[in-house]
Z-matrix of the N, CA and C atoms (Angstrom, degrees):
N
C 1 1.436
C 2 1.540 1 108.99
N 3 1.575 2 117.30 1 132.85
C 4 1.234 3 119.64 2 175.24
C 5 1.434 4 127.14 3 -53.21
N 6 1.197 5 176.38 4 79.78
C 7 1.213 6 146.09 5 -175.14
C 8 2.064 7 114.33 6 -91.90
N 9 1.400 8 76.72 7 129.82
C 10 2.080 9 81.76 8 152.44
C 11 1.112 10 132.71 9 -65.78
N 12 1.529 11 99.74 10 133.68
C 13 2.222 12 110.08 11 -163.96
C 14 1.841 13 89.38 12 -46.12
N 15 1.032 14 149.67 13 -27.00
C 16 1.449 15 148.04 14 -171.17
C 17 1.831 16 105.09 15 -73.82
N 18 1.639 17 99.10 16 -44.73
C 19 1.874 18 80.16 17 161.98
C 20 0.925 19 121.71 18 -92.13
N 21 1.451 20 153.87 19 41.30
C 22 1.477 21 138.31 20 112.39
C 23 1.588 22 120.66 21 -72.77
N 24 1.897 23 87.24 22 167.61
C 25 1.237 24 89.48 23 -178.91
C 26 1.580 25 121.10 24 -85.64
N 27 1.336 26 93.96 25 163.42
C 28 1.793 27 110.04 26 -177.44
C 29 1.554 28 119.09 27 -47.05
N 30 1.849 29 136.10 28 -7.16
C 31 0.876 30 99.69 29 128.64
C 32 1.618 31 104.13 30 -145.16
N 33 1.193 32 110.14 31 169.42
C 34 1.624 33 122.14 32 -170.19
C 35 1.084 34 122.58 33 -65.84
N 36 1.582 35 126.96 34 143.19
C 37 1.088 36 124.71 35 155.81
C 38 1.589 37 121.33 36 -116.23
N 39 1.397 38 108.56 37 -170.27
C 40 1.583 39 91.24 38 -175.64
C 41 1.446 40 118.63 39 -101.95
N 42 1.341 41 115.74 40 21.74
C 43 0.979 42 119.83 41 151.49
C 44 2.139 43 121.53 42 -78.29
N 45 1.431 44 71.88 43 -33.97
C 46 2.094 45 80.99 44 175.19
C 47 1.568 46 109.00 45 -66.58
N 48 1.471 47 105.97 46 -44.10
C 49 1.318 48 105.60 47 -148.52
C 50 1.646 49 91.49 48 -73.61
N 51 1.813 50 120.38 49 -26.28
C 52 1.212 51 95.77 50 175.26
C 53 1.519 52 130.02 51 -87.49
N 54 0.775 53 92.17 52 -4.56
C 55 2.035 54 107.62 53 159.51
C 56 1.546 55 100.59 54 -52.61
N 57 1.037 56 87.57 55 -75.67
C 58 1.962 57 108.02 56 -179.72
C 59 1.329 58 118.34 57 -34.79
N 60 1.554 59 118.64 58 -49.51
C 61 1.332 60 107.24 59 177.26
C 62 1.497 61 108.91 60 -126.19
N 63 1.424 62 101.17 61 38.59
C 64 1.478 63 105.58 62 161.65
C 65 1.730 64 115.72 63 56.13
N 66 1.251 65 104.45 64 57.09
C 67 1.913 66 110.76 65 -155.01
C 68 1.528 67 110.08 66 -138.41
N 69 1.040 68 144.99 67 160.05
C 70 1.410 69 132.22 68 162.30
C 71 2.183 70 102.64 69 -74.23
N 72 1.496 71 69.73 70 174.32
C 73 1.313 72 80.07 71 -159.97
C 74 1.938 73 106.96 72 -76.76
N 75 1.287 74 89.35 73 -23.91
C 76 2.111 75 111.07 74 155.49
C 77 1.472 76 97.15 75 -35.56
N 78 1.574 77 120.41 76 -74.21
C 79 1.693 78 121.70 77 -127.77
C 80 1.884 79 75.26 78 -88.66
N 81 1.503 80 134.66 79 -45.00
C 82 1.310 81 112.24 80 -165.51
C 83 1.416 82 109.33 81 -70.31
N 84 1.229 83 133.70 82 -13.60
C 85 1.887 84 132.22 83 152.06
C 86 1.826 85 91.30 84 -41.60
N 87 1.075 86 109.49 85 -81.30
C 88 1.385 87 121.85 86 -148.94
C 89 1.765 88 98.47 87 -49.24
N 90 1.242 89 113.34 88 -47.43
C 91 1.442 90 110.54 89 178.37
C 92 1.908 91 120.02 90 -64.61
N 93 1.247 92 90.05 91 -17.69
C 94 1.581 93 109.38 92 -172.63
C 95 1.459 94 98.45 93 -66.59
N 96 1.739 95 124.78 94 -39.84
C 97 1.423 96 138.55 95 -153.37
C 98 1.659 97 114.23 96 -116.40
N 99 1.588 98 94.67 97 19.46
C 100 2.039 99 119.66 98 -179.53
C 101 1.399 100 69.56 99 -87.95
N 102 1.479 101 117.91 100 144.45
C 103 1.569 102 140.54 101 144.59
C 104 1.374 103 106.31 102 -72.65
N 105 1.339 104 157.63 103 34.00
C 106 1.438 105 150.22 104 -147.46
C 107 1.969 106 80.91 105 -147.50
N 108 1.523 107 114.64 106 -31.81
C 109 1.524 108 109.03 107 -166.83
C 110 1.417 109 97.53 108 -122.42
N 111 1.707 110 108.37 109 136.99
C 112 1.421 111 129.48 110 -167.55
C 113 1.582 112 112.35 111 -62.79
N 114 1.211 113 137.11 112 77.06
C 115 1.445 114 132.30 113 -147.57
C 116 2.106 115 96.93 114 -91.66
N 117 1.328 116 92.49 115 148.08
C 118 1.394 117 89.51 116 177.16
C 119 1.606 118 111.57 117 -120.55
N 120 1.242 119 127.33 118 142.49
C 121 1.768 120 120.07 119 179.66
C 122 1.757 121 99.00 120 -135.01
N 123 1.500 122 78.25 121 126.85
C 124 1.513 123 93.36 122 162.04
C 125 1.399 124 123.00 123 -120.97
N 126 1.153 125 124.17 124 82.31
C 127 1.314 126 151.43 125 -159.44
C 128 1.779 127 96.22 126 60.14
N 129 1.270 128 118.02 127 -114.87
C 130 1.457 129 118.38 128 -174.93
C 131 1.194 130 123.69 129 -72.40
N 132 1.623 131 113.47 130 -0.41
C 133 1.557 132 136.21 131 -154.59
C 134 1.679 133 99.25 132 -83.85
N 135 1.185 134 151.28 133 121.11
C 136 1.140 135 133.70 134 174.99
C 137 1.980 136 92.67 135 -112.80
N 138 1.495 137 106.43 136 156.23
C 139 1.566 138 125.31 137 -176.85
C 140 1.239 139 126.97 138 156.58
N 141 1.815 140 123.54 139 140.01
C 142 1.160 141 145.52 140 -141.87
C 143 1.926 142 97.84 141 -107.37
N 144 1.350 143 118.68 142 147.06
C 145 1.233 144 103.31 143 -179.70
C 146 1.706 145 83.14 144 -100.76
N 147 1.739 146 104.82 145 149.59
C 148 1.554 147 98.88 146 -174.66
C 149 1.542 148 137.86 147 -70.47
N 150 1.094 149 108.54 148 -24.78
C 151 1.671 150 133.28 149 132.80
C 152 1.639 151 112.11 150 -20.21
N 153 1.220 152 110.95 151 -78.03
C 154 1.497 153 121.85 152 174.18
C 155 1.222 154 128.63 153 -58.84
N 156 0.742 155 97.78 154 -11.01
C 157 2.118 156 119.58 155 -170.74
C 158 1.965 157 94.80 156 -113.70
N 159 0.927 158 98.41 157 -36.91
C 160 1.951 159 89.27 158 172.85
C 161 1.555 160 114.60 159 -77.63
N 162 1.658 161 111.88 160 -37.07
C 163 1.215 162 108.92 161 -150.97
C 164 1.899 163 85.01 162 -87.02
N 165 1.170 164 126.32 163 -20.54
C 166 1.640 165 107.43 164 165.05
C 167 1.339 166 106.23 165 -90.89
N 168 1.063 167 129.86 166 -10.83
C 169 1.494 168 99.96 167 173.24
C 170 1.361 169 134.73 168 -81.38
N 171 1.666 170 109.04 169 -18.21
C 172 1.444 171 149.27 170 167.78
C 173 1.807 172 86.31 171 -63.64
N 174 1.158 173 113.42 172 -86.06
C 175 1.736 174 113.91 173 -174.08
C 176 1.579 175 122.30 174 -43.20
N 177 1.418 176 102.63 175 -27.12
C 178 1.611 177 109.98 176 168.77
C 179 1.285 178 108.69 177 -68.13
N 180 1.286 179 115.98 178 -66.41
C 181 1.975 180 121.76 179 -179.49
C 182 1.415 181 96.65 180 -48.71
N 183 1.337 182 142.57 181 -45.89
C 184 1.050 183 118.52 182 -171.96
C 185 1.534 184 138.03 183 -69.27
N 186 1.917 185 101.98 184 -18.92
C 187 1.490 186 114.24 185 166.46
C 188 1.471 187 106.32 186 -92.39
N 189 1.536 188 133.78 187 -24.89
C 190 1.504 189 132.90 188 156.87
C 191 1.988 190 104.95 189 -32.49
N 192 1.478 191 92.92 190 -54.69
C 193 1.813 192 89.17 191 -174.01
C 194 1.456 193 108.29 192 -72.58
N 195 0.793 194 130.89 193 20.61
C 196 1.809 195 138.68 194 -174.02
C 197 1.249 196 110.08 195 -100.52
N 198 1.585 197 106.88 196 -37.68
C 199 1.870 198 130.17 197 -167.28
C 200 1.301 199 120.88 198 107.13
N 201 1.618 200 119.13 199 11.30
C 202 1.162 201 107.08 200 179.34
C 203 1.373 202 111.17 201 -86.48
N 204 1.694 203 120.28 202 179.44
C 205 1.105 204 137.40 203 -174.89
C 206 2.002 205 105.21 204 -54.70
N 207 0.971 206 108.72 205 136.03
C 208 1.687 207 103.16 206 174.91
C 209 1.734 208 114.66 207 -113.37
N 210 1.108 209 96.82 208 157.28
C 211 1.822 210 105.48 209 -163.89
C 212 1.507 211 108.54 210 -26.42
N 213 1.319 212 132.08 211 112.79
C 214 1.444 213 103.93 212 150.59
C 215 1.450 214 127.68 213 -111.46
């Protein structure tokens, strides 16, 4: 089932984020640990507030369309 970034919760995990960008739940760790996205830890807890997690991913696509290298 699809959901809208509005039904998750306020902040991400990597189970969301791989929903979200259609990824295993491997590559959204790995994206979780890009310095480019605002990562949050609560002790062992790793997660993105969704706000923070749009506004780099929006800023990433926008240097992707430039020609630079894109997340891997």
């Amino acid at each position: 089932m699809k959901k809208r970034i509005e039904d998750y919760p306020l902040i991400l995990t990597a189970t969301d984020l791989s929903e979200i960008m259609k990824v295993s739940k491997r590559k959204a760790h790995e994206v979780m640990d890009h310095p480019e996205f605002p990562l949050i830890r609560i002790g062992r807890a790793k997660g993105f507030f969704v706000k923070g997690f749009l506004n780099g991913w929006n800023s990433r696509h926008r240097k992707f369309d430039k020609k630079e290298k894109p997340l891997s």
